[in-house]
N, C-alpha and C positions, 0 to 999 in steps of 0.2 A: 751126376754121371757115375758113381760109385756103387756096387751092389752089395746090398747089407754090409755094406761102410767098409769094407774089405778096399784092396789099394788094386784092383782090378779092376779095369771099365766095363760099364754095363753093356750088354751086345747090343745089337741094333736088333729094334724087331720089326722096325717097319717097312711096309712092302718099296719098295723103291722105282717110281716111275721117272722122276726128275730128279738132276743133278746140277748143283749150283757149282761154278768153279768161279772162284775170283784171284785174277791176275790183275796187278794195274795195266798191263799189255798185252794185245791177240794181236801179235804180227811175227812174221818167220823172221827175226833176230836172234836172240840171246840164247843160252840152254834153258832157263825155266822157260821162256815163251813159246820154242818146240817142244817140252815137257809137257805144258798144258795142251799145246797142239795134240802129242798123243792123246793124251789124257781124252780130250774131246773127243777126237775120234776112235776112241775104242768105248765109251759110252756111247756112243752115236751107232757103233757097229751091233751095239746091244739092244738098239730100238727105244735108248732111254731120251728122253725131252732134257737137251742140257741148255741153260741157262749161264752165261759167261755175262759177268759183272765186271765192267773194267773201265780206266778212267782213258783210253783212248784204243780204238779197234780197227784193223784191216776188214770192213765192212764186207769186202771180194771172197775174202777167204774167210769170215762166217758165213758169208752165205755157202760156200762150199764144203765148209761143211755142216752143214742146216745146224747153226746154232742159232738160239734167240740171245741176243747182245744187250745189255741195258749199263749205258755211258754214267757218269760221275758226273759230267758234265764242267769238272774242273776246267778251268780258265788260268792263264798267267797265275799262278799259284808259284811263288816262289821255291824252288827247287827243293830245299832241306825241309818243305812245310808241306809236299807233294803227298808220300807216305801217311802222314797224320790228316790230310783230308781226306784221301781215298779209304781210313781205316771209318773216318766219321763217315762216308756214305755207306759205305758196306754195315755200318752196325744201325743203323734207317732202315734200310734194304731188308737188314736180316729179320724184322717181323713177319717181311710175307716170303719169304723162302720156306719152299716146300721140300721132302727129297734129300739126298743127300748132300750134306757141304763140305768143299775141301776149298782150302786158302793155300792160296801159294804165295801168299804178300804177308806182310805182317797184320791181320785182321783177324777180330775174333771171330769163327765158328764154333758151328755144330759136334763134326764130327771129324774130322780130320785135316790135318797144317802140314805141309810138305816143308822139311826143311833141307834145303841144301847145303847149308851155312850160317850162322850164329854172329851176332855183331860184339858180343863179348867174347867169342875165340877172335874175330878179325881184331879188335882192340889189343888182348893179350897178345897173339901172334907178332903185332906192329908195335908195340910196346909204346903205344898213343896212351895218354891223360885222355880219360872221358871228359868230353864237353856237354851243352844244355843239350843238342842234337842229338849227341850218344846219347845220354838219359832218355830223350825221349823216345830213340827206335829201342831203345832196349826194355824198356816197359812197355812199347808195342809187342814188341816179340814175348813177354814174360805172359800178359792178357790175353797172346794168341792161343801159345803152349798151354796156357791154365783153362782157354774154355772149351777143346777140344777135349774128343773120347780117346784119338789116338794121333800119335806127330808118327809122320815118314823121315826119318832122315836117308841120305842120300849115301853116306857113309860113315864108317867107323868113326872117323875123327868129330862129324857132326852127334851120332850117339854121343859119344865122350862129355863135348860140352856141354848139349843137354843136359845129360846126368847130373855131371860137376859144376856146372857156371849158372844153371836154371832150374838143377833140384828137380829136376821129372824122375818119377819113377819110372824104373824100368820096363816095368811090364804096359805103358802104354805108350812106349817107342819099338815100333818097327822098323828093322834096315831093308830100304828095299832100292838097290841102286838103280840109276837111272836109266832109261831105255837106248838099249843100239838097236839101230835101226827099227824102234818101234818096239820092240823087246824088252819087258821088263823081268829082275831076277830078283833075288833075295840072294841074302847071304850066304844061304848053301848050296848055292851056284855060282859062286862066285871064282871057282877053279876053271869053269868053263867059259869065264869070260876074257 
């Protein structure tokens, strides 16, 4: 992903008709699962073929908004063990993805990892002893940020950790805060929000 070995990511040059988004959940919950809602439908508003990989889906609300859905198929999967097999379906999966890829789970992609939050700042923050668990979302998360061209975080304080706790270079973390009402801004609009 490097261009003539410089600490830059390579651009994208390829045309872009599909878009892979993988969430472990497509249902109107949480903020990353309205997140990827937008997400989807402003791809969708684009005429692009989006493809949502997830280990469980509101089937009503892909159809609504014409996404093609493809399940993990996860069963009783013990909860702490949930993340680490949805990262092993999605890295199966990621042979035949086409298009663009963004992960908003701890999974490697292609091209882009949306981070809202860091499980080494929520550690430090809670001033928790890493357990076998931690180690292992936080080398999810480290194999995310490393296979990707470029990570979103959500805000300054997620930059920060990056930087500092996961060693990403700066130049392929973009602040791009989360969407109101469907609205997404960047940093230098951030007085206007």
């Amino acid at each position: 992903c490097q261009a003539g070995g410089g600490s830059q990511p390579a651009p994208m040059k390829e045309n872009i008709r599909e878009v892979s988004i993988c969430h472990q959940v497509l249902r109107r919950q949480g903020g990353m699962e309205h997140y990827a809602i937008a997400l989807a439908r402003a791809f969708r508003e684009l005429d692009l073929h989006v493809v949502f990989y997830a280990r469980t889906a509101d089937m009503d609300l892909a159809s609504e908004l014409g996404l093609e859905v493809r399940l993990s198929g996860q069963r009783n999967t013990l909860r702490k063990l949930r993340d680490w097999q949805f990262k092993r379906f999605i890295e199966r999966a990621g042979k035949s993805m086409t298009g663009l890829q963004i992960a908003l789970s701890r999974v490697p992609m292609r091209h882009l990892a949306v981070c809202g939050g860091t499980h080494l700042g929520y550690i430090r923050a809670a001033r928790r002893v890493r357990g076998p668990f931690d180690r292992l979302q936080i080398s999810m998360e480290r194999r995310a940020y490393e296979s990707v061209r470029f990570v979103v975080s959500h805000s300054d304080l997620c930059t920060a950790e990056l930087r500092e706790l996961y060693k990403i270079a700066p130049g392929k973390i973009k602040t791009l805060y989360p969407p109101l009402d469907g609205v997404f801004s960047s940093g230098d609009q951030l007085s206007s929000r």
